[in-house]
Legacy VTK file of the C-alpha trace (Angstrom):
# vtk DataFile Version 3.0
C-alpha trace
ASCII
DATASET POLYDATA
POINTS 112 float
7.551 8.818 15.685
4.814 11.449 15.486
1.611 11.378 13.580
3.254 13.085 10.361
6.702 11.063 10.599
4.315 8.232 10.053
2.416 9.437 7.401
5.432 10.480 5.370
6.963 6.663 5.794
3.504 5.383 4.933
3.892 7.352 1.897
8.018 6.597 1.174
7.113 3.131 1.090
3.804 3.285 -1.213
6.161 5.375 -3.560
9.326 2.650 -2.775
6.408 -0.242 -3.586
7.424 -1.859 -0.503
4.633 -3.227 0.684
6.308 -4.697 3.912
7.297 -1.290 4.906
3.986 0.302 3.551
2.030 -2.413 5.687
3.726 -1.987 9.571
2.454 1.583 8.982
-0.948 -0.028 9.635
-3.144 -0.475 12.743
-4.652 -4.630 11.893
-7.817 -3.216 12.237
-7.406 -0.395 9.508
-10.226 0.599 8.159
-10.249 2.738 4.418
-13.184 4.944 3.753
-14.034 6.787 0.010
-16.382 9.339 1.088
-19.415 9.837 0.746
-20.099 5.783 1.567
-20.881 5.551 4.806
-19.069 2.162 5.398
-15.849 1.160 5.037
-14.696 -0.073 1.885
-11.731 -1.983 3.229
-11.568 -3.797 6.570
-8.325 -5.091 8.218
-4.728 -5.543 7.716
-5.341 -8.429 5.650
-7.925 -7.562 2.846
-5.816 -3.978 3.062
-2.715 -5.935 1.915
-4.524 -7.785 -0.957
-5.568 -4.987 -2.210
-2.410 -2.986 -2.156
-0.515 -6.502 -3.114
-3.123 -6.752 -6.617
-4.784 -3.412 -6.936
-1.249 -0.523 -6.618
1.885 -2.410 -6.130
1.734 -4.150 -9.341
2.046 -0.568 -11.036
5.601 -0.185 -12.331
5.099 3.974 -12.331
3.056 4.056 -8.834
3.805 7.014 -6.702
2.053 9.623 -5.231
3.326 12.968 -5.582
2.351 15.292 -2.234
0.967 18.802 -3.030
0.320 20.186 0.931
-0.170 18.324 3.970
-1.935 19.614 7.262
-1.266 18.267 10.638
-4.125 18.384 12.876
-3.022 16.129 16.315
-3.305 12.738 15.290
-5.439 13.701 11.820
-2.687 14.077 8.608
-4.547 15.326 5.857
-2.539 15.182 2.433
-2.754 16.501 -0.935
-1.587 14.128 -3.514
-1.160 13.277 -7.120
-1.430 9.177 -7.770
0.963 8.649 -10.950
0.962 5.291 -12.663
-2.513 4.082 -12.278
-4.482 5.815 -15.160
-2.837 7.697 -18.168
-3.180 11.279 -16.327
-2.334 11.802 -12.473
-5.332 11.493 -10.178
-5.898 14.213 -7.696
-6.901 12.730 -4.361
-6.951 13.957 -0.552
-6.593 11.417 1.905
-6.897 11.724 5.420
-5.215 9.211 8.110
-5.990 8.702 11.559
-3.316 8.046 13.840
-3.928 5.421 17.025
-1.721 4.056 19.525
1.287 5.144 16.883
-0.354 3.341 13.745
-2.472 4.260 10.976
-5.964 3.184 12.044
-7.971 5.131 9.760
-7.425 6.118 6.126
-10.144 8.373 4.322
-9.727 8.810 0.634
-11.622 11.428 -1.433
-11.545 12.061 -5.305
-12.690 14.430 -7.648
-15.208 11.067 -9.393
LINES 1 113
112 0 1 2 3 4 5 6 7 8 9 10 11 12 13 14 15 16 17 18 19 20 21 22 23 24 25 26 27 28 29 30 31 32 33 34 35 36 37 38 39 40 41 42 43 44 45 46 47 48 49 50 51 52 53 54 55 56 57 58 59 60 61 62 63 64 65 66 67 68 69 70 71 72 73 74 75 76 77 78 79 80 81 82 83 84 85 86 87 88 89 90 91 92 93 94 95 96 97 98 99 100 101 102 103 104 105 106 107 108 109 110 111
């Protein structure tokens, strides 16, 4: 599976709310960054899954519509639209790092 093959699953299953399927996408030591913090604001495949398990999954309209992605090697960089969290869709661009054919690294940047 290349880089974007496992980006687009990543994203299949966040939009299926599968959070199995959403989860073996992930390097155990993933690490989610929201720009311009420094550190990361989610270690590890565990605290990763709570959050997805309380935080998005529990959001009956939860997808995330892709505008553009760029491939850059092992660096996916997509475009999205987050339905089902607030009233209006939230723009965000993510980046994710692909390691050792996982998702190591995920860097998420919004217009707030």
């Amino acid at each position: 599976m290349t880089p974007a093959d496992l980006v687009q699953e990543q994203l299949e299953a966040y939009n299926a709310r599968d959070l199995s399927r959403f989860l073996a996408c992930f390097s155990d030591d993933v690490c989610v960054y929201r720009p311009p913090l420094g550190e990361p604001v989610i270690e590890g495949k565990e605290a990763f899954c709570a959050f997805y398990a309380s935080e998005r999954f529990i959001h009956e309209g939860l997808r995330a519509e892709l505008v553009n992605r760029i491939v850059m090697g092992n660096k996916i960089f997509d475009h999205e639209l987050i339905h089902g969290i607030t009233e209006k869709p939230t723009e965000m661009a993510v980046c994710f790092v692909v390691e050792e054919g996982l998702i190591s690294q995920v860097m998420g940047f919004s217009p707030f």
